[in-house]
Backbone as numpy.savetxt, mean C-alpha at the origin, in Angstrom:
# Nx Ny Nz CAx CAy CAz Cx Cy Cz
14.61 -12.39 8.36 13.81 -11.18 8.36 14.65 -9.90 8.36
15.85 -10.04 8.19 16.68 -8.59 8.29 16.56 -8.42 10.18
17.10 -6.87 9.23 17.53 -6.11 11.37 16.11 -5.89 11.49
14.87 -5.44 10.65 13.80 -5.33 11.23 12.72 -6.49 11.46
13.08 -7.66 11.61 12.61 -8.97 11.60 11.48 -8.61 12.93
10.22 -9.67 12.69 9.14 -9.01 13.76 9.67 -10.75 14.32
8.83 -10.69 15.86 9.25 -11.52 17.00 8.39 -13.04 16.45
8.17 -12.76 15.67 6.86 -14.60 15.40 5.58 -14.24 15.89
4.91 -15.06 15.63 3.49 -15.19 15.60 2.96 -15.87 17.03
1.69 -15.10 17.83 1.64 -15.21 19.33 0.07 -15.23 19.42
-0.64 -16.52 19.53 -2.22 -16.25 19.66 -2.67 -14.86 20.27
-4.22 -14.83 19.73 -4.49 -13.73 20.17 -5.24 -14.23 21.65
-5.74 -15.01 22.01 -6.49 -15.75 22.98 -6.51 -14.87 24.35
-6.71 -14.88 24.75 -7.07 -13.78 25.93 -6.30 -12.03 26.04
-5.99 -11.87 25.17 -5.32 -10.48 25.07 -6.13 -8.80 24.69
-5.62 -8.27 25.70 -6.76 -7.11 26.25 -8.49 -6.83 26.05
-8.41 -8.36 27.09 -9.74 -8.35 27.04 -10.51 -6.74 28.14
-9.72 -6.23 28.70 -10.48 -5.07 29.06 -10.48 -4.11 28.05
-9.93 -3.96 27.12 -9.88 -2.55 25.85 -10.89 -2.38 26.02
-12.04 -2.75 25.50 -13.34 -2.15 25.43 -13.97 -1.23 26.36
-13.71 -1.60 27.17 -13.85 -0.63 28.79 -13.15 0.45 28.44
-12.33 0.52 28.06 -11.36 1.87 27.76 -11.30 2.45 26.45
-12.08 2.18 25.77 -12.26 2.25 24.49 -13.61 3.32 23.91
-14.91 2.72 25.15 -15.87 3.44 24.79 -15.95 5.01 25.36
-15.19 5.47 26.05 -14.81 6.43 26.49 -13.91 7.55 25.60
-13.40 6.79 25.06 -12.32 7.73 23.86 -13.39 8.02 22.61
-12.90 9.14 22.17 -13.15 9.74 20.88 -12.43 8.95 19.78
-13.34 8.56 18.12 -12.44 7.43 17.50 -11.56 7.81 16.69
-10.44 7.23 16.85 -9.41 8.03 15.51 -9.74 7.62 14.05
-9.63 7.85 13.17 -10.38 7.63 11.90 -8.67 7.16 10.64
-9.24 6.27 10.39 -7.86 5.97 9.59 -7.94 5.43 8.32
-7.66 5.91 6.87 -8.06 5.90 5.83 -7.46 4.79 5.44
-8.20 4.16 4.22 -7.34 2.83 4.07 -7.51 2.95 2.15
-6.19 2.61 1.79 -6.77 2.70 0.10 -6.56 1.51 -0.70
-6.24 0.97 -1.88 -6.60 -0.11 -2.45 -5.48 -0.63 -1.90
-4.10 -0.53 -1.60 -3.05 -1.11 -1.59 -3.29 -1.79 -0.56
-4.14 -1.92 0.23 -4.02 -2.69 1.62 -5.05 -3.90 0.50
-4.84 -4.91 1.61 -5.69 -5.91 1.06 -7.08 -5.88 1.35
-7.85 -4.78 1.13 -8.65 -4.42 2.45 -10.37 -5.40 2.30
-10.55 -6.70 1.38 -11.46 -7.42 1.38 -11.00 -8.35 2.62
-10.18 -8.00 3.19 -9.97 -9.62 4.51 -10.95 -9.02 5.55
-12.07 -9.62 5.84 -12.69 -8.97 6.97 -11.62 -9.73 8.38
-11.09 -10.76 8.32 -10.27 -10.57 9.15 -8.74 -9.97 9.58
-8.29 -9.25 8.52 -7.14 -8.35 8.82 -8.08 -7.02 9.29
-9.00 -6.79 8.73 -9.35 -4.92 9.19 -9.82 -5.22 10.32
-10.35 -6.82 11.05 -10.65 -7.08 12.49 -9.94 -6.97 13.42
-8.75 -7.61 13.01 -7.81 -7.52 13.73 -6.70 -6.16 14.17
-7.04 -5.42 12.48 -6.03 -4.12 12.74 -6.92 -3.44 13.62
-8.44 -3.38 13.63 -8.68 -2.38 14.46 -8.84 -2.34 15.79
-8.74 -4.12 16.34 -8.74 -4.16 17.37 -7.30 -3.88 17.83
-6.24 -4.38 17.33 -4.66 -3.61 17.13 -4.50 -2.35 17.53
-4.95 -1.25 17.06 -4.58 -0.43 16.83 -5.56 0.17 18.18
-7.04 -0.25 18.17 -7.70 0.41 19.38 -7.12 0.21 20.60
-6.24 -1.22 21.01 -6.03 -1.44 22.10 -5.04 -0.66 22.44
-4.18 -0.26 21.30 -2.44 0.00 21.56 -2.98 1.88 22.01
-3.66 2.55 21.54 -4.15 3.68 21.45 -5.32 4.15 22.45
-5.95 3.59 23.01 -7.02 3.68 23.70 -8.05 4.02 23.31
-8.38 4.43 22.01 -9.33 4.46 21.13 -10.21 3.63 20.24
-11.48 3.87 19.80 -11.54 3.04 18.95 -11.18 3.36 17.63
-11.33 2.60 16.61 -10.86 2.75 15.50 -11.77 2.86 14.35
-11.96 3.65 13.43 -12.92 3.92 12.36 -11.98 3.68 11.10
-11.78 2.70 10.28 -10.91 2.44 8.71 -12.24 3.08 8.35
-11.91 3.61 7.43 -12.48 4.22 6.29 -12.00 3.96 5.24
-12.74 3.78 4.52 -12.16 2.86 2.82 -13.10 3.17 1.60
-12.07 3.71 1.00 -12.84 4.27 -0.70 -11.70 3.58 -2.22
-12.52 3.94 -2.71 -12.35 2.49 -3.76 -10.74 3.48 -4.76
-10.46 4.92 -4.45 -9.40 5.83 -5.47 -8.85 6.22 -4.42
-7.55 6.25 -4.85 -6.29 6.80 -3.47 -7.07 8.46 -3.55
-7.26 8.98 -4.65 -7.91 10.09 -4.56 -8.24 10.37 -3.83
-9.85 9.79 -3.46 -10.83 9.91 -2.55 -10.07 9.93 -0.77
-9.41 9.21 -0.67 -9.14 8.76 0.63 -7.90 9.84 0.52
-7.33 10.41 -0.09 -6.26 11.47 0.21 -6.87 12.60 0.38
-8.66 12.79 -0.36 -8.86 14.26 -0.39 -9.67 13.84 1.01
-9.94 12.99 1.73 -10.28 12.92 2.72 -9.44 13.57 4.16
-8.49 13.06 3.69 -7.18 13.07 5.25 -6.93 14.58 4.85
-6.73 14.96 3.32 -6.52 16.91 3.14 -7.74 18.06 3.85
-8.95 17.04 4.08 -10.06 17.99 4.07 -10.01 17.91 6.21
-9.39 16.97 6.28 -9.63 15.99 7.64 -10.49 15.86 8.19
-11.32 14.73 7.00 -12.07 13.99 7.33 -11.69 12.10 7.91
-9.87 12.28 7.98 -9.47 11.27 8.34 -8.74 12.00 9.35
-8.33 11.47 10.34 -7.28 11.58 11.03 -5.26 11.39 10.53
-5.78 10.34 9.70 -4.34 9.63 9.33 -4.83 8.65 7.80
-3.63 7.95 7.13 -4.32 7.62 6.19 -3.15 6.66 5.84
-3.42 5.40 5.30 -2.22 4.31 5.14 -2.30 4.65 3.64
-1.51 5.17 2.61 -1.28 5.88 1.59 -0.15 5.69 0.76
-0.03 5.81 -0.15 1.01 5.71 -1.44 2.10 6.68 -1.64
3.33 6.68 -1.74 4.35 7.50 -1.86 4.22 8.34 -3.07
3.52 8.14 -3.76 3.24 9.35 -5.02 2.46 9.99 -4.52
1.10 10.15 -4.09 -0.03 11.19 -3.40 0.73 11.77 -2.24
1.66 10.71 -1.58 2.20 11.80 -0.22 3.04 12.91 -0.86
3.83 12.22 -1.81 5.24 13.48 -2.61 3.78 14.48 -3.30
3.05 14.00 -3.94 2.35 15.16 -4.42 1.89 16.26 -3.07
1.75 15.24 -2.30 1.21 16.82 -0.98 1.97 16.86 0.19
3.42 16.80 -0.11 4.23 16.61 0.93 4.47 18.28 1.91
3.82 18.87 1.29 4.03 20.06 1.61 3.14 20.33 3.20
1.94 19.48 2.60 0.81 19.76 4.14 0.76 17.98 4.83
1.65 17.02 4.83 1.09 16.09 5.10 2.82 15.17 5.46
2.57 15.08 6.51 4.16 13.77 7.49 4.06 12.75 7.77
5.42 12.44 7.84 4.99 10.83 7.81 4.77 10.00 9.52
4.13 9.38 9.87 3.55 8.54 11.00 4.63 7.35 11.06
4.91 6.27 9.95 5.58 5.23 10.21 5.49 5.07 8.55
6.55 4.01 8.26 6.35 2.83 7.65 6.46 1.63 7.22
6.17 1.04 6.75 5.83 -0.50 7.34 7.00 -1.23 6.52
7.50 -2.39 6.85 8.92 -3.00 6.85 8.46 -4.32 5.94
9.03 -4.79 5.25 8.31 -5.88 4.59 9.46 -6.36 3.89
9.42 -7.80 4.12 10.99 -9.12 4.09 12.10 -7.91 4.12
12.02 -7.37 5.48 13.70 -6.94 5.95 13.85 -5.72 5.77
13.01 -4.94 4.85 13.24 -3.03 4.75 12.36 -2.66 4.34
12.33 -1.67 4.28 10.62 -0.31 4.29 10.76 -0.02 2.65
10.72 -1.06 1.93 10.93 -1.22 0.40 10.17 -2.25 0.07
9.55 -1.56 -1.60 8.33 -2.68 -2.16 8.98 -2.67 -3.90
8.89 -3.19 -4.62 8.71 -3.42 -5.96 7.30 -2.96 -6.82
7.27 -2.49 -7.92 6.63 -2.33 -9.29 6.65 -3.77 -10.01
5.83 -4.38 -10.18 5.67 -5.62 -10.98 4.88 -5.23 -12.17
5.93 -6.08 -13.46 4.76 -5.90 -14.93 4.33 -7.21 -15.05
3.06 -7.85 -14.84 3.08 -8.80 -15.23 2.32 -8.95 -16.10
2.24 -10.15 -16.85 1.74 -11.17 -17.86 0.94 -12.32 -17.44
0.29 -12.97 -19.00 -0.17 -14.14 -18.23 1.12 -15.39 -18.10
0.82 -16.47 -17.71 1.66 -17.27 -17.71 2.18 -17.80 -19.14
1.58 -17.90 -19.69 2.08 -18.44 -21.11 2.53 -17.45 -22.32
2.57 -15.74 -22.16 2.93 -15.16 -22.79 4.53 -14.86 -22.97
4.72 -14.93 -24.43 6.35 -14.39 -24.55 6.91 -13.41 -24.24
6.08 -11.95 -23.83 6.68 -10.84 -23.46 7.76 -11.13 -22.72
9.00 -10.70 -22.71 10.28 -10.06 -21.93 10.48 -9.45 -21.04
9.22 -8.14 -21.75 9.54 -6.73 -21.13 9.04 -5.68 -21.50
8.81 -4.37 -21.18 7.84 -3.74 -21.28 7.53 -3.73 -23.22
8.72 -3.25 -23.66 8.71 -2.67 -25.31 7.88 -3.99 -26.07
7.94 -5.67 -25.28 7.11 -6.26 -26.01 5.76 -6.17 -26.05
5.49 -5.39 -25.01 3.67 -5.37 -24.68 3.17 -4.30 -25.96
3.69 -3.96 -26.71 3.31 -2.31 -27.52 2.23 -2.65 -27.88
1.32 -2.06 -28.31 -0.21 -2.08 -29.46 -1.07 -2.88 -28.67
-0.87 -3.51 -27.48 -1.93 -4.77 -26.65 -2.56 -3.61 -24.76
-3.64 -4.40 -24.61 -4.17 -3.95 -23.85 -3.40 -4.10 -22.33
-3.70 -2.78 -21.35 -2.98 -2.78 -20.03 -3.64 -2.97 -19.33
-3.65 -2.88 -17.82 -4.24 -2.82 -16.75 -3.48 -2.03 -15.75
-3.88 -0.58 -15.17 -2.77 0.13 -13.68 -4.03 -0.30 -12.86
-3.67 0.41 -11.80 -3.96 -0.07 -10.65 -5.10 1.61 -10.24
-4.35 2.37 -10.01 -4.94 3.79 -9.64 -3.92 4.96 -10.82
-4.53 5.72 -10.66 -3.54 7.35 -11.40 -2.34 8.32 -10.64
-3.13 7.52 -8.64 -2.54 8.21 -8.47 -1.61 7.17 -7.41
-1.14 5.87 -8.00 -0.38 4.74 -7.53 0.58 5.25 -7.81
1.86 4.97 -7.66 3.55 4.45 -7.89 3.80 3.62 -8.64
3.51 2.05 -7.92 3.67 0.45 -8.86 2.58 0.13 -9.25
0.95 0.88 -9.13 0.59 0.71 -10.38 0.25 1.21 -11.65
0.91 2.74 -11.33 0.98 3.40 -12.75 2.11 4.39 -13.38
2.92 5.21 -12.09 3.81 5.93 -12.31 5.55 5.03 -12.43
5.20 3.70 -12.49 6.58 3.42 -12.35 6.36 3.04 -13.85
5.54 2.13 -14.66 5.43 1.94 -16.14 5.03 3.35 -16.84
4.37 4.16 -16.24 4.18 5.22 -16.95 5.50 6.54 -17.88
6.34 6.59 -15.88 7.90 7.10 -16.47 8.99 5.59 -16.91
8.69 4.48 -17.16 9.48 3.56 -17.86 9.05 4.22 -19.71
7.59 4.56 -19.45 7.45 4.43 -21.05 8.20 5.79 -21.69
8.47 6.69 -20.14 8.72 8.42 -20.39 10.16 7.75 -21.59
10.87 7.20 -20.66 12.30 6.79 -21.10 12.38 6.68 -22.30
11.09 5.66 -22.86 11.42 5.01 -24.41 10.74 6.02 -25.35
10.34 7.42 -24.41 9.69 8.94 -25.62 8.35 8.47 -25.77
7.84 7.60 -24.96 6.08 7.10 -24.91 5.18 7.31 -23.92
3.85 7.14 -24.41 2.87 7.82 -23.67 1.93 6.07 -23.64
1.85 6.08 -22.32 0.45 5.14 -22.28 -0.49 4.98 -23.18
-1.27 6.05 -23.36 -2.37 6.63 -23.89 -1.65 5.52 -25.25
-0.79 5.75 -25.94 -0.63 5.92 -27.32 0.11 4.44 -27.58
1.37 4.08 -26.46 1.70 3.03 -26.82 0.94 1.64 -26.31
0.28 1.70 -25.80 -0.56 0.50 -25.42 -2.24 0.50 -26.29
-2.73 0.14 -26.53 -3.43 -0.32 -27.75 -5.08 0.47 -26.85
-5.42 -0.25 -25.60 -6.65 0.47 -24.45 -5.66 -0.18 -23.46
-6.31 1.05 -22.52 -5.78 0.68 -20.80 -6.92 0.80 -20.10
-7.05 0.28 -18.76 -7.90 0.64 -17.54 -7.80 0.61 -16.44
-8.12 1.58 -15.26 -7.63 1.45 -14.10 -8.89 0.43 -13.65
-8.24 -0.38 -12.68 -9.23 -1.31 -12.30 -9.29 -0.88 -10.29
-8.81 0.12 -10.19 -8.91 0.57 -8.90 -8.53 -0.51 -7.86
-7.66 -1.01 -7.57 -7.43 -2.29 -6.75 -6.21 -3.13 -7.23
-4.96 -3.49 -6.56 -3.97 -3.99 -6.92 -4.25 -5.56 -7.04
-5.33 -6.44 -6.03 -5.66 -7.29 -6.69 -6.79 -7.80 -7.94
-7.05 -6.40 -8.38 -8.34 -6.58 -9.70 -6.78 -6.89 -10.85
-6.02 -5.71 -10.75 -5.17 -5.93 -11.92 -5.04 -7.45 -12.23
-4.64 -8.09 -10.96 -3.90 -9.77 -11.09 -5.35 -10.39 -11.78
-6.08 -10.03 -11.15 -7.67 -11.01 -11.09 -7.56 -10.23 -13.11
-7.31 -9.19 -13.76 -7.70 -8.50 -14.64 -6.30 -9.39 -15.73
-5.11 -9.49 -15.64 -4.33 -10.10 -16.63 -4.55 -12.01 -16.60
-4.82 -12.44 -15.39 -5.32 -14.04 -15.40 -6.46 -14.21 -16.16
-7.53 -13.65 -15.81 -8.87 -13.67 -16.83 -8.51 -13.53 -18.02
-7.35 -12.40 -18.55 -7.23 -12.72 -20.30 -7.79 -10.88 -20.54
-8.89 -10.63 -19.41 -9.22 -9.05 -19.66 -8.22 -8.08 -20.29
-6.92 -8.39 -19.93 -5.67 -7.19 -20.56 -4.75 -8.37 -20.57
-3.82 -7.92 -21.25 -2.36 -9.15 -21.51 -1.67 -8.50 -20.26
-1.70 -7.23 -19.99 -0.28 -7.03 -18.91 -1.01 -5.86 -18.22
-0.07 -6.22 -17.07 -0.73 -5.21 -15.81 0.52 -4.75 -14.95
0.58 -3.46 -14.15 0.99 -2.91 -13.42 0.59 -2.81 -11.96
1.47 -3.36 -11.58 0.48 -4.25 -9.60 2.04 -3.98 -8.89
1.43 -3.13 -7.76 2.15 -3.61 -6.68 2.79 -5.04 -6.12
4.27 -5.16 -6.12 5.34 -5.85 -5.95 4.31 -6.80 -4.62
4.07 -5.97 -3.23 3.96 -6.62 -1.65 2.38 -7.37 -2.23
1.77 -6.39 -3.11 0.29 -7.49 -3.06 0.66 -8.48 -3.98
1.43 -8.71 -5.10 1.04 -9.59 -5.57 1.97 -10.93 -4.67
2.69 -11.04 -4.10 3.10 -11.66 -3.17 2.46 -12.26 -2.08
1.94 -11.07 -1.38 1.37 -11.50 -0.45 0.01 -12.39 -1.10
-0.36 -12.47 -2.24 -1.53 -13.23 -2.88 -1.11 -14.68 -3.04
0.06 -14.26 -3.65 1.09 -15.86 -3.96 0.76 -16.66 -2.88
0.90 -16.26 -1.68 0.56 -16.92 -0.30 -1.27 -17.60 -0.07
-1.64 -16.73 -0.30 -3.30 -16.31 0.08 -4.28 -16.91 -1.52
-3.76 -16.73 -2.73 -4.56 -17.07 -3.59 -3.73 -17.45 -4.46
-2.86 -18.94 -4.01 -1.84 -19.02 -5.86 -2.67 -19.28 -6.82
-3.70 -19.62 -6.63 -4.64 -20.19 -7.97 -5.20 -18.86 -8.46
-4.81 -17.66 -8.12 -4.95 -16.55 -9.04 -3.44 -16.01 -9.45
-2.90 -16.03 -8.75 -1.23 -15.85 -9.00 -0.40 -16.64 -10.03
-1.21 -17.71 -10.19 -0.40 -18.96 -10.72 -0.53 -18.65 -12.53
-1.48 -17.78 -12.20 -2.30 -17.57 -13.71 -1.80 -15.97 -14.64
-0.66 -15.65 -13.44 0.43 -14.90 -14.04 1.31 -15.29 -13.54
2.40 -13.91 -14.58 3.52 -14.24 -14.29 4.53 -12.46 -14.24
5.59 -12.55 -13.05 6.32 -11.55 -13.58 7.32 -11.31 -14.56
7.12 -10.18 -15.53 8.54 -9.90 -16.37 9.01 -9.03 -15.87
8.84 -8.31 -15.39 10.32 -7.08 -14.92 9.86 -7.07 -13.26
11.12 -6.40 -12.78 10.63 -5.93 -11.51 10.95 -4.35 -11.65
10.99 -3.27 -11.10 11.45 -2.19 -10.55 12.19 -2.16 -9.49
13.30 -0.77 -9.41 13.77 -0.73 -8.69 13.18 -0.80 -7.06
14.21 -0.75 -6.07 13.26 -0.90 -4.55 12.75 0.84 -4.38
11.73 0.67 -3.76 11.12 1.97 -3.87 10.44 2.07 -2.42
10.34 3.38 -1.92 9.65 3.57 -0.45 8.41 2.78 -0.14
8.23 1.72 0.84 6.73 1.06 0.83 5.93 2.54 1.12
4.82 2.06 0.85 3.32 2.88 1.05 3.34 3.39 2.24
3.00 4.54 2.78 3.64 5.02 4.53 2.31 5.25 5.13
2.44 5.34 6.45 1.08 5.57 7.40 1.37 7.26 6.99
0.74 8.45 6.81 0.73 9.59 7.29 -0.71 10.36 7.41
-0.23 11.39 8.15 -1.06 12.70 8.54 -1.06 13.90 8.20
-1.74 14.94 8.47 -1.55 16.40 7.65 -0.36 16.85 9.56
0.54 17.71 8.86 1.39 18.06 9.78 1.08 18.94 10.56
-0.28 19.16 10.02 -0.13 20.36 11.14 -1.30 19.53 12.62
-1.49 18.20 12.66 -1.96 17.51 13.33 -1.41 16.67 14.00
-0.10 16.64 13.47 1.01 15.69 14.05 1.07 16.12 16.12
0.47 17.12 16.57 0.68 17.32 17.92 -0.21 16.69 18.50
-1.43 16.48 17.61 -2.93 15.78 18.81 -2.28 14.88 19.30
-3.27 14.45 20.57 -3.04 13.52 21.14 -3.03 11.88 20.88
-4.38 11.80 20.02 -4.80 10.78 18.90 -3.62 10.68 18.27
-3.36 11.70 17.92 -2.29 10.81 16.24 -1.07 10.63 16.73
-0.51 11.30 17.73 0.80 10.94 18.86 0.02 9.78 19.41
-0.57 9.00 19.84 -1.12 7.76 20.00 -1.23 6.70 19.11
-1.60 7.13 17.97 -1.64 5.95 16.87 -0.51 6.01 16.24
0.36 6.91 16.03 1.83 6.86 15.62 2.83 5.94 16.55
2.62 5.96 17.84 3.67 5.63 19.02 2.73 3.94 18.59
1.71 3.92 18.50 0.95 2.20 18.49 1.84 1.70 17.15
1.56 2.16 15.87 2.00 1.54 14.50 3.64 1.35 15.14
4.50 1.88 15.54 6.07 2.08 15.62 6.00 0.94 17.27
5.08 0.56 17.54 5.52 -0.76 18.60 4.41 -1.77 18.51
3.51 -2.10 16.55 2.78 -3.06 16.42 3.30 -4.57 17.21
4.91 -4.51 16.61 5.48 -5.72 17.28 5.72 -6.41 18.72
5.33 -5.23 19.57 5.38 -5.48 20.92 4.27 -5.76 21.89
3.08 -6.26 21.02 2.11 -6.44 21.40 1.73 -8.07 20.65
1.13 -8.65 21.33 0.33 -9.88 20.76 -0.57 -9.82 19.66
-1.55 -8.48 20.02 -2.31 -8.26 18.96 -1.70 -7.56 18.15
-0.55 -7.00 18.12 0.14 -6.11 16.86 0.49 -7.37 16.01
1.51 -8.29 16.60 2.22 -9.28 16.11 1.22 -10.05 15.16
0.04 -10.39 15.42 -0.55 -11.08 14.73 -1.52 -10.51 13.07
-1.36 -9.02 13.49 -1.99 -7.90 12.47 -0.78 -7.93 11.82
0.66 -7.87 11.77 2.05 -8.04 11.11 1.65 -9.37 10.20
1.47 -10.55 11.30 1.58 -11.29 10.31 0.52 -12.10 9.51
-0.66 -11.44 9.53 -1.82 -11.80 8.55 -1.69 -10.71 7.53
-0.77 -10.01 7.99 -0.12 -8.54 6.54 1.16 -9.02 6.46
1.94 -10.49 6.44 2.89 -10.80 5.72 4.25 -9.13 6.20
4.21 -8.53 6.68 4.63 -7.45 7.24 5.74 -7.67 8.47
6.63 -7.32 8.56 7.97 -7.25 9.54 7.88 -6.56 10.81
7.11 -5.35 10.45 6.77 -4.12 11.49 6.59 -2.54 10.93
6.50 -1.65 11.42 6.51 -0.39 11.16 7.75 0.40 11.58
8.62 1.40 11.31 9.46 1.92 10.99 8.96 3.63 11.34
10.09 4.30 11.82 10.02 5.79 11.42 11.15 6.17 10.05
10.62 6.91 9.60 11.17 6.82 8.28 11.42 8.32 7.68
12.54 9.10 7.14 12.52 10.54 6.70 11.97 10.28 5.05
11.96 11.38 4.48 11.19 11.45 3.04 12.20 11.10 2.41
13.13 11.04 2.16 14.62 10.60 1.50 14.28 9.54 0.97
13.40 8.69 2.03 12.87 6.62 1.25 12.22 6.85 0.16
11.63 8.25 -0.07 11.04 8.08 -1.56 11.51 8.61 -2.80
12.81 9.50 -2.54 13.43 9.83 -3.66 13.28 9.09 -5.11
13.20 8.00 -5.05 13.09 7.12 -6.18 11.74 7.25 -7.18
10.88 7.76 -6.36 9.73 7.90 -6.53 9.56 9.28 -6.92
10.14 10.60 -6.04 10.35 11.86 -6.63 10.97 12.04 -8.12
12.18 10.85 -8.22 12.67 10.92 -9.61 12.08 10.45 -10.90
11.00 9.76 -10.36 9.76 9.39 -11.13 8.92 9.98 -11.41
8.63 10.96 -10.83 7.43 12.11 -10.80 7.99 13.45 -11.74
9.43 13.56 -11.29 9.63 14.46 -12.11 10.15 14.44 -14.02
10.17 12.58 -14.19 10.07 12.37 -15.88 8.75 12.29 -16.45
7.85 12.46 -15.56 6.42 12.98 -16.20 6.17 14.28 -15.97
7.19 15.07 -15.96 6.58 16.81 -15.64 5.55 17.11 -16.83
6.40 16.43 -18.08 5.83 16.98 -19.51 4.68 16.58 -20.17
4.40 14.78 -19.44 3.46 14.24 -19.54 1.93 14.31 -19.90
């Protein structure tokens, strides 16, 4: 697991069974959730929120909308408290919005861009996909649209033009579910979901395949608008995400998210991603 390796896996079986007592008393912190989480497990969002309520003394409200959009213009308007979010929407509003934690996955706070295919196709690599149909993920993703989008900057191409139709299918596992069906030949999916699926659904995984990877790039970060970073709440749910591992119920929300732990992290982890943003200035 690397230096940030989480402690193993620890039933949840009798663990803070008083929270609730202390729970209905608090005001709830509200925490945005966007496609990149796996967020159809009704038992991971069970578990994170009992996670996160116990570690915090609050209860917990996920809030979940189907476009990083939506759930970013949420946490801007603050109608979230905090928001588990994508390193392209944070660099786009890094100006009003800091980072909380972020999350560690096989050994560092780094995820991959995956192009994949189906299993039986000859593509290589991106320049073989030309004139055939795509699949991203969101507009306003990283690995599922800005990392093929400035790959195509490179080769003097535009989505729009070199791919034959595209569609966002809003969800990093629709893409997979969207190139196995045959719906598009190739898709742009987050590196940690399609992995963590490999685990959870190979009989949809199995039915692609990867051709390229991308470089390592900042995982997806917990953040907040900065100028909220003093409440008490979000100094609570920040100090909870940065010691998920030291809890029973953290440990077990780590590892039904295939996840190492959470991290404090400066903006520097996304440079890679800034240098991506800025070969689509012209775009």
């Amino acid at each position: 697991m690397g230096k940030y390796g989480r402690r193993g896996f620890i039933g949840l079986t009798g663990v803070f069974l008083a929270a609730p007592l202390v729970l209905r008393a608090a005001a709830p912190i509200r925490l945005g959730l966007t496609p990149v989480f796996l967020d159809n497990d009704a038992e991971v969002i069970s578990q994170l929120k009992a996670a996160l309520g116990a570690g915090t003394g609050h209860p917990i409200d996920l809030i979940q909308r189907r476009t990083y959009q939506e759930v970013t213009g949420l946490l801007l308007e603050g109608s979230v408290d905090a928001a588990w979010l994508c390193g392209f929407p944070y660099l786009q509003h890094q100006d009003t919005l800091s980072l909380l934690g972020v999350p560690v996955w096989r050994g560092a706070p780094v995820y991959r861009s995956y192009l994949i295919t189906g299993t039986d196709d000859p593509a290589k690599g991106l320049g073989d996909l030309r004139g055939d149909s795509h699949a991203f993920a969101d507009p306003d993703s990283n690995s599922g649209w800005l990392v093929t989008a400035s790959d195509l900057m490179r080769l003097s191409e535009r989505p729009e033009t070199f791919f034959s139709r595209t569609l966002f299918t809003y969800g990093h596992r629709n893409v997979v579910r969207s190139v196995a069906g045959g719906l598009t030949r190739s898709g742009s999916v987050d590196g940690y979901v399609w992995e963590a699926l490999d685990k959870v659904e190979p009989e949809l995984t199995r039915r692609t395949k990867v051709i390229t990877r991308s470089e390592p790039l900042g995982f997806p970060p917990f953040v907040t608008r900065s100028r909220s970073l003093m409440r008490d709440e979000v100094g609570r749910l920040r100090s909870t995400l940065l010691t998920l591992g030291e809890s029973r119920a953290g440990l077990a929300v780590l590892d039904l998210l295939q996840l190492d732990g959470i991290i404090q992290a400066e903006t520097a982890l996304y440079d890679g991603i800034r240098a991506r943003m800025n070969l689509l200035q012209d775009l």
